[in-house]
C-alpha positions as CSV (number, residue, x, y, z in Angstrom):
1,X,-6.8,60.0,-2.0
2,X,-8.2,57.3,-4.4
3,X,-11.1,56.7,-2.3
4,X,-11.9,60.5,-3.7
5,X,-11.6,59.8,-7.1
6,X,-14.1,58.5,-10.5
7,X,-16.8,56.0,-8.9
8,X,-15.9,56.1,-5.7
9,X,-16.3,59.9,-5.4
10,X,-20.0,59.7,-5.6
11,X,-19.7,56.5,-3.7
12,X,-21.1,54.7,-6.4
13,X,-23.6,51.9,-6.4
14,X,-23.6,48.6,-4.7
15,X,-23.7,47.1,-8.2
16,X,-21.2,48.5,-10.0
17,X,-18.5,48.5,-7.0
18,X,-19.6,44.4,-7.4
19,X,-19.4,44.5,-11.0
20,X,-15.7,46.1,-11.1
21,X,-14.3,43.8,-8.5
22,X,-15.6,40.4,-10.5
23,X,-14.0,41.5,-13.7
24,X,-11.1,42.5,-11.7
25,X,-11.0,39.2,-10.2
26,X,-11.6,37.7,-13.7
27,X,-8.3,39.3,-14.6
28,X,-6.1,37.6,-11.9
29,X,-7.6,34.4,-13.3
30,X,-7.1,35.1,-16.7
31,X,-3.8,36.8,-16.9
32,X,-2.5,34.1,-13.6
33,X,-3.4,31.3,-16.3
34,X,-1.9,32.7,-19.3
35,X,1.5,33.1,-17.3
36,X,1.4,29.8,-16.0
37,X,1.5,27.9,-19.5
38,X,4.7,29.1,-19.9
39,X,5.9,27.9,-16.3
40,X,3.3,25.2,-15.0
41,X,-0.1,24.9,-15.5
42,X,-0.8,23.7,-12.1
43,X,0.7,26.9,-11.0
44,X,-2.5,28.8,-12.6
45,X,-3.8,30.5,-9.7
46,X,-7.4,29.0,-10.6
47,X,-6.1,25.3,-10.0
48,X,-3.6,26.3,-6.5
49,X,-7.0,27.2,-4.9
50,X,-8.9,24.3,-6.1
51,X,-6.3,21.8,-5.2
52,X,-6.0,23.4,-2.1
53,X,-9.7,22.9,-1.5
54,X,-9.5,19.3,-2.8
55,X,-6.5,18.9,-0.2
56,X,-8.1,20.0,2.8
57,X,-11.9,19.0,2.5
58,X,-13.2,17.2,4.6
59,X,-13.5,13.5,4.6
60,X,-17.2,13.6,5.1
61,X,-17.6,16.1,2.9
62,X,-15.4,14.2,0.2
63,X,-17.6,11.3,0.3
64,X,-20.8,13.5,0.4
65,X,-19.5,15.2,-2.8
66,X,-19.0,11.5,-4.5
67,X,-22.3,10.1,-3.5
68,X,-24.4,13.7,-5.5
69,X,-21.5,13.9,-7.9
70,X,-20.4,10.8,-9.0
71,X,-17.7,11.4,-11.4
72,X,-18.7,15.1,-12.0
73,X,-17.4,16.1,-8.7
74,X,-14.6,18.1,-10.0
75,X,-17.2,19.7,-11.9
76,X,-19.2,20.3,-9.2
77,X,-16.0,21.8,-6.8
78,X,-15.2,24.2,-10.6
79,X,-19.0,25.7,-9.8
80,X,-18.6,25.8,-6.1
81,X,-15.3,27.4,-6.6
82,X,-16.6,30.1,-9.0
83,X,-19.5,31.4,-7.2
84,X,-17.3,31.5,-3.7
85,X,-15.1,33.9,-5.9
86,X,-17.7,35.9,-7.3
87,X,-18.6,36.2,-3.6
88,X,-15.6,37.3,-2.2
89,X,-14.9,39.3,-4.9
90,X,-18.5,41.7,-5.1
91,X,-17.3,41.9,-1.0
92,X,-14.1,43.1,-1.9
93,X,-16.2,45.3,-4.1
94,X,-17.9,47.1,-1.5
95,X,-14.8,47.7,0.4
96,X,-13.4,49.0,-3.1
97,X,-16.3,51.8,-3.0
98,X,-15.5,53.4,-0.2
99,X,-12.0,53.6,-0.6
100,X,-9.8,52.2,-3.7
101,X,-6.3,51.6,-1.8
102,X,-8.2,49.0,1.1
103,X,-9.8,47.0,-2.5
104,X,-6.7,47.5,-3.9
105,X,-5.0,46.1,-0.9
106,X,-8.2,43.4,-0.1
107,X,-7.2,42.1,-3.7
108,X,-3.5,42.1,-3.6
109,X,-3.7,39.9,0.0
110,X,-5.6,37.4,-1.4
111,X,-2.8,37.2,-4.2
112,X,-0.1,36.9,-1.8
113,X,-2.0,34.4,-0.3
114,X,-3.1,32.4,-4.0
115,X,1.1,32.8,-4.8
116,X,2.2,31.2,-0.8
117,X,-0.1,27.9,-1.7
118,X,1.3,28.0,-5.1
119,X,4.5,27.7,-3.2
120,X,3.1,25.0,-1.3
121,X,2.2,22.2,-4.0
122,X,4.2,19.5,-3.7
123,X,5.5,19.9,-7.0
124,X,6.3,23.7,-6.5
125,X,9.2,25.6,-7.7
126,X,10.4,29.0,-6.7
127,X,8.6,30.1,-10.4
128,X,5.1,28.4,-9.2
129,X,4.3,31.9,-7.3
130,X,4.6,34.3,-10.4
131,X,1.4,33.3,-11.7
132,X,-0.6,34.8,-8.7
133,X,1.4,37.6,-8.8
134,X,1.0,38.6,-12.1
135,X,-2.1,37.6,-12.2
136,X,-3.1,40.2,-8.8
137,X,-0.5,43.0,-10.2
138,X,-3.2,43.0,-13.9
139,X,-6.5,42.3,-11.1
140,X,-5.1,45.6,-9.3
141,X,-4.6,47.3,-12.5
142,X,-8.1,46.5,-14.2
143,X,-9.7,47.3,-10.3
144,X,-8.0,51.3,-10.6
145,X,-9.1,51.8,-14.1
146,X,-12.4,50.5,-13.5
147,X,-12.8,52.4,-10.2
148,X,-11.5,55.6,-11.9
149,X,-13.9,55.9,-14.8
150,X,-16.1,59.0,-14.5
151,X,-20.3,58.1,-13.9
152,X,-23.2,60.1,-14.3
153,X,-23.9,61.1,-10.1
154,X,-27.8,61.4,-11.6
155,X,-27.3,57.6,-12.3
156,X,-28.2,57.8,-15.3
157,X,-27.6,56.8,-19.1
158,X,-25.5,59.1,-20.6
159,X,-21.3,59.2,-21.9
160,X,-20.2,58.7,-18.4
161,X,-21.8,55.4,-17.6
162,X,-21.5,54.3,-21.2
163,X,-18.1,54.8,-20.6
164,X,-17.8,52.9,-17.3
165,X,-19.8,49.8,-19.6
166,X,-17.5,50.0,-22.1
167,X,-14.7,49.9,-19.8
168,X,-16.1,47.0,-18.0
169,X,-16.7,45.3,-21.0
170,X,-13.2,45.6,-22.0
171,X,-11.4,44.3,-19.0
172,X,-13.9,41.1,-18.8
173,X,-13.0,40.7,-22.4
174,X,-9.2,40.8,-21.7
175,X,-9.6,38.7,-19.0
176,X,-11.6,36.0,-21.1
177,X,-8.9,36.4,-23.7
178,X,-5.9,36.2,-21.9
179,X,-7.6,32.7,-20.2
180,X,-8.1,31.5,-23.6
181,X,-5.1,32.5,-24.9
182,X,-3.5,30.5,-22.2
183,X,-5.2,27.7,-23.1
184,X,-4.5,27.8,-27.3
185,X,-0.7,27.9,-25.8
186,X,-0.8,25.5,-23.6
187,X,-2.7,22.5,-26.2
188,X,-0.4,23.8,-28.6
189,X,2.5,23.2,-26.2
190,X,1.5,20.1,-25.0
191,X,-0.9,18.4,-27.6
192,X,-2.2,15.5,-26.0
193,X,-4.6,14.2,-27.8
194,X,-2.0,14.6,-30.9
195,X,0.1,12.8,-29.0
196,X,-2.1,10.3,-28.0
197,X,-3.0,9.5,-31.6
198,X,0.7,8.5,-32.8
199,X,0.8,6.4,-29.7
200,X,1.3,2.9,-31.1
201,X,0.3,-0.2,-29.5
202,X,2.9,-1.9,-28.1
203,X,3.3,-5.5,-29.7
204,X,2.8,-8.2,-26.8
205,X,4.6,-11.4,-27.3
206,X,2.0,-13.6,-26.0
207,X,-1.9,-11.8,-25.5
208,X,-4.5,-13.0,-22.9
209,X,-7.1,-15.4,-23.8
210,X,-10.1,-13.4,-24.8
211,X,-13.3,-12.9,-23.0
212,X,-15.8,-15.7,-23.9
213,X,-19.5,-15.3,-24.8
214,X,-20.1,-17.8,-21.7
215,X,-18.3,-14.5,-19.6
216,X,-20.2,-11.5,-21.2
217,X,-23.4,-12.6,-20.8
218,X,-26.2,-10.9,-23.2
219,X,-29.0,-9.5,-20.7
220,X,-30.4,-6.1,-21.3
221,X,-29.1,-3.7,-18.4
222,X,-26.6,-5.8,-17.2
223,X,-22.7,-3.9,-17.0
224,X,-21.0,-5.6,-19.8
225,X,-17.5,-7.9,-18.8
226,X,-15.4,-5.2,-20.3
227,X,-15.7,-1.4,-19.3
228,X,-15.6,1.0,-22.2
229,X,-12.8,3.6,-21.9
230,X,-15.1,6.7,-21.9
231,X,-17.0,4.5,-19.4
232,X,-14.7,3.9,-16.9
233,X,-15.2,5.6,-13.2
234,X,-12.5,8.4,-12.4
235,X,-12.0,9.6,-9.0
236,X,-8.9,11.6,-8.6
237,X,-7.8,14.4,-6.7
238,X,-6.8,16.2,-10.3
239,X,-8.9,19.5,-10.6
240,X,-6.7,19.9,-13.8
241,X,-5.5,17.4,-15.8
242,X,-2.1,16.2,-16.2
243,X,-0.9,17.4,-19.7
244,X,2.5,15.3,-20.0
245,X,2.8,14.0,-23.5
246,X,5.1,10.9,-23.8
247,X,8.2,13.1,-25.0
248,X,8.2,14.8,-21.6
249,X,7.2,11.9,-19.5
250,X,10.4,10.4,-17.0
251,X,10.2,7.5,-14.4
252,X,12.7,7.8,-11.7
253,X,13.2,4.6,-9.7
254,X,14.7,4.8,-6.1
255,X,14.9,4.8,-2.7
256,X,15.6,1.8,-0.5
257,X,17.1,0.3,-3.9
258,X,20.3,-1.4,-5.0
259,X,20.6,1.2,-8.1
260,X,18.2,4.1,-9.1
261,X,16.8,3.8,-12.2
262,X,15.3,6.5,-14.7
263,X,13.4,5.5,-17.7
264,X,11.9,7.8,-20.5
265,X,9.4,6.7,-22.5
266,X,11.5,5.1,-25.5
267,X,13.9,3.5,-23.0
268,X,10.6,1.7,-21.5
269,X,9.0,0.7,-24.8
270,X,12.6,-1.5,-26.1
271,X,10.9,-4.1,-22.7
272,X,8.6,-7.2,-23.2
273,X,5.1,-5.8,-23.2
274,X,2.1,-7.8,-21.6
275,X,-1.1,-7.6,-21.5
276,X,-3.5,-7.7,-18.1
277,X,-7.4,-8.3,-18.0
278,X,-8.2,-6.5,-14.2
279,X,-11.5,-5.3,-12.3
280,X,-10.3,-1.7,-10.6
281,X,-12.4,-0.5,-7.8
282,X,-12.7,2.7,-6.0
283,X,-12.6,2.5,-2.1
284,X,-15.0,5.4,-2.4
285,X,-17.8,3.0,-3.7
286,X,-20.8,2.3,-1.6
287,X,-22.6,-1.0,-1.6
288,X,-24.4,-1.2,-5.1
289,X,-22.0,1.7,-6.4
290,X,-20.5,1.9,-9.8
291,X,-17.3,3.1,-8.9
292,X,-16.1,-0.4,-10.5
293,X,-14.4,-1.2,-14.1
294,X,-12.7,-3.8,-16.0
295,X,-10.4,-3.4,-19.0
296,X,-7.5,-5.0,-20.4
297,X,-4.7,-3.2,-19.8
298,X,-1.3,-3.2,-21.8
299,X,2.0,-2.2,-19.9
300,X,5.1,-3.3,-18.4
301,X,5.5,-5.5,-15.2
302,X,6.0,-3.2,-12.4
303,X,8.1,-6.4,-10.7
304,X,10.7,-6.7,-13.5
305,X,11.2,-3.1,-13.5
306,X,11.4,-2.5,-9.6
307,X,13.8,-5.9,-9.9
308,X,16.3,-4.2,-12.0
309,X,16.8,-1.5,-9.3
310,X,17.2,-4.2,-6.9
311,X,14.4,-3.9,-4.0
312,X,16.3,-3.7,0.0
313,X,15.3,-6.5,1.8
314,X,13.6,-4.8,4.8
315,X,11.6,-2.4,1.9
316,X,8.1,-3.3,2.0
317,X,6.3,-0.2,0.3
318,X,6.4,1.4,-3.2
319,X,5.5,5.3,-2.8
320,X,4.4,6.5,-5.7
321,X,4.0,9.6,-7.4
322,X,1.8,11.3,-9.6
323,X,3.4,14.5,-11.8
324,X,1.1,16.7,-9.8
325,X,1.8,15.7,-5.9
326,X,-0.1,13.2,-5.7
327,X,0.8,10.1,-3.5
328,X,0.0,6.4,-3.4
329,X,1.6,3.6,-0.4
330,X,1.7,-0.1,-2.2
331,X,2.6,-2.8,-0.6
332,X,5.5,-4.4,-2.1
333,X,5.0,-7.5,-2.1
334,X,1.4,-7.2,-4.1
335,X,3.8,-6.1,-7.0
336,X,6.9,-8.7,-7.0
337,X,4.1,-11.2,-6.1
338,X,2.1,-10.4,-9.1
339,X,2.6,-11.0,-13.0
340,X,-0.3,-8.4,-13.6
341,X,0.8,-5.6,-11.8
342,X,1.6,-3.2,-14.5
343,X,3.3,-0.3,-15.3
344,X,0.4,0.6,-18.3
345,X,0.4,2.4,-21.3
346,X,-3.1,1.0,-23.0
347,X,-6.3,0.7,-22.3
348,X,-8.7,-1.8,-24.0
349,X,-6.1,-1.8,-26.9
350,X,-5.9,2.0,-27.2
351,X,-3.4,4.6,-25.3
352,X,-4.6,5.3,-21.8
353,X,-7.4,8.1,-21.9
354,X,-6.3,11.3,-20.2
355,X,-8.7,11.3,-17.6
356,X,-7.0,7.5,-16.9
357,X,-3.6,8.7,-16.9
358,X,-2.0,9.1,-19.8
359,X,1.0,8.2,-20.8
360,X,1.2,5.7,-17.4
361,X,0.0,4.8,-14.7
362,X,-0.2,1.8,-12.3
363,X,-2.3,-0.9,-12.0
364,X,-2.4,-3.6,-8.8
365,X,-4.6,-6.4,-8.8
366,X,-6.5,-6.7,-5.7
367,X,-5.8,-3.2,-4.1
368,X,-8.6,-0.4,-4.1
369,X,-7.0,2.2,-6.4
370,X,-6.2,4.7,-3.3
371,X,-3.2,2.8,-2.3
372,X,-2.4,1.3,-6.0
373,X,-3.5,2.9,-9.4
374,X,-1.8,6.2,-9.4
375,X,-2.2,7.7,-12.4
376,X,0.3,9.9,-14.7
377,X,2.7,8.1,-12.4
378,X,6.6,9.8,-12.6
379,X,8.1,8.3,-9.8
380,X,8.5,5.2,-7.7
381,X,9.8,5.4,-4.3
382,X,10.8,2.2,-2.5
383,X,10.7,2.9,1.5
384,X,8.9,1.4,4.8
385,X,5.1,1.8,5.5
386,X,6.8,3.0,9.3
387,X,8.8,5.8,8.0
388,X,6.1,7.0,4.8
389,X,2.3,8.2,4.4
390,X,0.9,8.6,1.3
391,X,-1.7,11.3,0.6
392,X,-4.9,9.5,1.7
393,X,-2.9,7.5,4.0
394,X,-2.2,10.9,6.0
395,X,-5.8,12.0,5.8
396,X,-6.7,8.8,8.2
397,X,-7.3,5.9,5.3
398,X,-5.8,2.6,5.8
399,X,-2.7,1.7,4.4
400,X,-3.4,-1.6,3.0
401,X,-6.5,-2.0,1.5
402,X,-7.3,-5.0,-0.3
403,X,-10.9,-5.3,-1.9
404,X,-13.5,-6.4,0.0
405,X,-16.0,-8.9,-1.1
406,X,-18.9,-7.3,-3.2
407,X,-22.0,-7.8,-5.6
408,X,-24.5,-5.8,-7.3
409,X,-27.8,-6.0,-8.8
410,X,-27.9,-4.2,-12.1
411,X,-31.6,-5.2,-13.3
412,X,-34.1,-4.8,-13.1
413,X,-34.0,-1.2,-11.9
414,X,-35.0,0.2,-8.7
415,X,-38.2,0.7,-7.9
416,X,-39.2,-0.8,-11.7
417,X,-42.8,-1.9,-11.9
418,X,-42.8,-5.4,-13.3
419,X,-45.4,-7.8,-14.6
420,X,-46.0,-10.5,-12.6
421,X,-44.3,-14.1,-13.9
422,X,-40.5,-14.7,-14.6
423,X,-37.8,-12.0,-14.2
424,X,-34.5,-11.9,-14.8
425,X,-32.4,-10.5,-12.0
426,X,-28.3,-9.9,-12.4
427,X,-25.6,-8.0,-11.4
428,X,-22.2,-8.4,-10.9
429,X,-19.7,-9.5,-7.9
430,X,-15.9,-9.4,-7.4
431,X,-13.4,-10.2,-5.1
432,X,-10.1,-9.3,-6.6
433,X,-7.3,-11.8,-5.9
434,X,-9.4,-14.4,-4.7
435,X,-12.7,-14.8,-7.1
436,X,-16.1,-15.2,-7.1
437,X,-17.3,-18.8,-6.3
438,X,-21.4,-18.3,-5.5
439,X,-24.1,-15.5,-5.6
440,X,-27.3,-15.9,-3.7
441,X,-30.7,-13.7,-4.4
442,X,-33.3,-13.2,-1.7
443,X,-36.4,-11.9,-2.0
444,X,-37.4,-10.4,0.9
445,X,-37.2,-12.1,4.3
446,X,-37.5,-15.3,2.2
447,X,-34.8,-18.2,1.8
448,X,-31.5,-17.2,0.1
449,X,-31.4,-18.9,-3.7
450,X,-28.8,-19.5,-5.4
451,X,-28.0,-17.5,-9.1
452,X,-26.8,-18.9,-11.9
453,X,-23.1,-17.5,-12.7
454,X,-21.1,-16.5,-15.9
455,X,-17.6,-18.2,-16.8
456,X,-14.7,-16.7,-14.4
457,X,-12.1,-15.2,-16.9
458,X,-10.2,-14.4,-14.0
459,X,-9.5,-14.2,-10.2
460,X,-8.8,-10.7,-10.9
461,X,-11.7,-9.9,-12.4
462,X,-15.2,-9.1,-11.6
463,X,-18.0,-11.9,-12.6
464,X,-21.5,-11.6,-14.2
465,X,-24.8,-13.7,-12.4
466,X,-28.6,-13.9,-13.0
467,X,-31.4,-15.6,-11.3
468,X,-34.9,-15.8,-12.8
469,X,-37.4,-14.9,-10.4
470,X,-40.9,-16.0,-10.3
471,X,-42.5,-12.4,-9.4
472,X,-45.8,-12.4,-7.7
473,X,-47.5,-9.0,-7.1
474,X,-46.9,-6.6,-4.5
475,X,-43.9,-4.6,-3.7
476,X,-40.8,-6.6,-2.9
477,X,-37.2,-6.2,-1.7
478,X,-34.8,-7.7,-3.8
479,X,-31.0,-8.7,-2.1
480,X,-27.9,-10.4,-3.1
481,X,-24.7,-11.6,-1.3
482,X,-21.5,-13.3,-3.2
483,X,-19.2,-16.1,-1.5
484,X,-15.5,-16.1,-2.9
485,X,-13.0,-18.6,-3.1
486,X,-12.0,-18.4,0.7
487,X,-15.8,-19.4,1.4
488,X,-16.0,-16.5,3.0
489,X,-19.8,-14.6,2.6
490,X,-20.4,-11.0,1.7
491,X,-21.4,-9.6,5.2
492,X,-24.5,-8.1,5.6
493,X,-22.7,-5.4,8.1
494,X,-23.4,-1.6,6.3
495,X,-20.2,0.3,6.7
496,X,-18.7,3.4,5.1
497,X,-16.5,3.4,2.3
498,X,-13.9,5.2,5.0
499,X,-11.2,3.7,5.9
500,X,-10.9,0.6,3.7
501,X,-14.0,0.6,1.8
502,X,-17.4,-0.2,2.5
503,X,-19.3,-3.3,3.5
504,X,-22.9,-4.6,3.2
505,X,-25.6,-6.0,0.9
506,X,-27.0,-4.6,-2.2
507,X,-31.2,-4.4,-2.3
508,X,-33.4,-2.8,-4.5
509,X,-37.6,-2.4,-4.4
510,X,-39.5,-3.1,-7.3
511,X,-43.5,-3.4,-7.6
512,X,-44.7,-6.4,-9.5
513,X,-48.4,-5.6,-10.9
């Protein structure tokens, strides 16, 4: 019977049909995410899909995405994501035109199926699947109204279609409106960056040494010691952002423990703060990436805490978790073992950033951040590596990953044109936990020389080199290669960053005139 009714009785254009269905779809979205700020925001129907996406891509296609993206890759999946929609939607849309009920139906299937991975987070509660089904009950709504308007059969302009428009116009406005209604609520409800700006600093007893001139050294295009906040790489699995202000935020202790702990915020401030200078690297880095930062960060140590809950002998990992799902497998030991691994609250002397996990996260010297930096960290699980997998752990990543051995060139650029005569070449190179003791340039097939290097702060933390070169023209490959304290050299092996992190030597071409 509806197929026989408003647009669809002249079977109405290709177009239209499309048109309805997107601002139909638009609906679920916007009314799905207006819901969910009362209940969850990562039960906005929007986010389940993406984070389902994010779960299940992959691991070629994860790396690929890192390598075009960089750190606008969950910009890049938003894009993706909406165009696939629009997609599936003007398809539903040409279902719709021939008969309303099977669109109808097309639509609400896709929300049962939006509201069963809602269901399926790991942080889901019964509640998580009422976004998608709101959101698909308004979608079907908008879809019949839309589909019911009267049109011109002629096709053309007149009160009919102008009606249609209008109508058109309206739903995508509601849907826009309820989306940013939803979002007015939810900063309202959880006002971060308000929250972030009463944050105060807590007062460390006895601060770090800071960073000497003979550290940082001043050379035009070489990454400076410390790593501006709004620099620093992120890399997460978070389509949406963690919104936990430090009212709401709750640390829960347990597991393979003497005694379960559970800390909230003001309970964790009344400990000794400290303060940590640490180089964090991203196992997704590839030779010569800049997936590499170094900050000082201000916290708690994540050994006195795990201490007062009294660690079981035979534990030997620390599961952590993120507030939305996210998992992370640290060895123990790298934590009782070490003064800097912190439980941090600062960064660079400011509260942590959102996007670096505000209002705590971890922080493990030595460890690529896969298995050791979870962010918006809520929970702290002490267990056995042989009876847990943590989220990349599961998706075939090792599950220790200490930090390979690594240097970069930083200038002069690739494939710069350079006047012949002395030119300064530099970079960086780190080796987390066990330090940086030579770099060597070579210059094509030539011998390898050695670079001058920049104080160590740290063993922790990445180190600065240069080497003047005395350029002669023609077009030449530049290469380095660092040694650390072990003696061991850099290999010139290429690997992948999967499944510990990549391996090889950093080159760039330049032409000398």
């Amino acid at each position: 019977m509806f197929g026989r009714i408003g647009v669809t009785h002249r079977q109405s254009s290709r177009t239209a049909a499309a048109a309805a269905t997107i601002a139909a779809a638009a609906v679920v979205l916007g009314v799905g995410h207006l819901v969910a700020v009362l209940l969850g925001p990562t039960s906005s129907p929007f986010f389940v899909l993406g984070a389902t996406v994010v779960d299940n891509t992959p691991k070629w296609l994860k790396d690929s995405a890192i390598d075009w993206f960089g750190t606008n890759d969950k910009l890049a999946l938003a894009i993706t994501m909406g165009v696939v929609m629009v997609g599936v939607a003007a398809l539903i849309g040409q279902l719709t035109r021939r008969n309303l009920a099977l669109g109808a139906c097309a639509l609400g299937g896709l929300g049962l199926v939006v509201a069963v991975l809602a269901l399926s987070r790991p942080t889901a509660t019964p509640l998580s699947a009422v976004p998608a089904v709101f959101g698909t009950g308004a979608g079907i709504v908008a879809l019949c109204v839309l589909f019911l308007v009267p049109v011109d059969d002629r096709g053309q302009a007149g009160p009919t279609r102008r009606g249609f428009l209008l109508a058109l116009a309206a739903v995508l406005a509601g849907a826009a409106a309820a989306g940013t209604l939803g979002r007015v609520i939810g900063s309202r409800l959880r006002d971060i960056e308000a929250d972030r700006a009463a944050f105060t600093l807590p007062r460390v007893a006895e601060p770090i040494p800071p960073v000497a001139p003979e550290m940082d050294l001043a050379v035009p295009g070489l990454t400076r010691f410390i790593t501006p906040a709004s620099d620093f790489y992120r890399i997460d699995t978070a389509l949406q952002l963690p919104a936990l202000t430090r009212a709401q935020w709750r640390l829960r202790i347990h597991g393979m423990v003497q005694r379960e702990i559970h800390l909230d915020f003001d309970q964790l401030s009344a400990r000794r703060a400290v303060e940590s200078l640490v180089t964090l690297t991203c196992v997704s880095n590839e030779v010569g990436g800049d997936l590499a930062g170094t900050a000082t960060w201000t916290g708690y140590r994540l050994g006195d805490l795990l201490a007062e809950a009294g660690p079981a002998p035979d534990a030997d990992m620390i599961l952590s978790r993120s507030i939305d799902g996210f998992t992370a497998g640290t060895p123990l030991a790298a934590v009782l073992d070490n003064p800097d691994a912190l439980l941090a609250v600062a960064m660079n002397g400011e509260a942590l950033p959102v996007t670096n996990g505000y209002p705590a996260r971890m922080i493990v010297p030595g460890l690529y951040g896969y298995v050791s930096a979870t962010k918006w960290v809520v929970d702290l699980e002490l267990t056995r590596f042989d009876r847990a997998e943590a989220y990349w752990t599961e998706r075939g990543w090792a599950d220790r990953a200490p930090i390979k051995t690594a240097s970069r060139i930083d200038v002069p650029d690739a494939f710069a044109k350079l006047a012949a005569g002395p030119v300064t070449v530099a970079g960086v190179a780190w080796a987390q936990g066990r330090g940086i003791t030579e770099v060597e340039v070579q210059v094509d097939d030539g011998p390898w020389q050695r670079a001058t290097l920049a104080a160590a702060y740290s063993l922790d933390t990445w180190r600065q080199w240069t080497w003047t070169w005395d350029a002669s023209p023609g077009t030449h490959a530049l290469r380095v290669r660092a040694v650390d304290a072990t003696g061991t050299v850099q290999t010139d092996a290429r690997t992948t960053p999967f499944p510990d992190g990549s391996t090889g030597r950093h080159s760039r071409v330049v032409t000398v005139r």
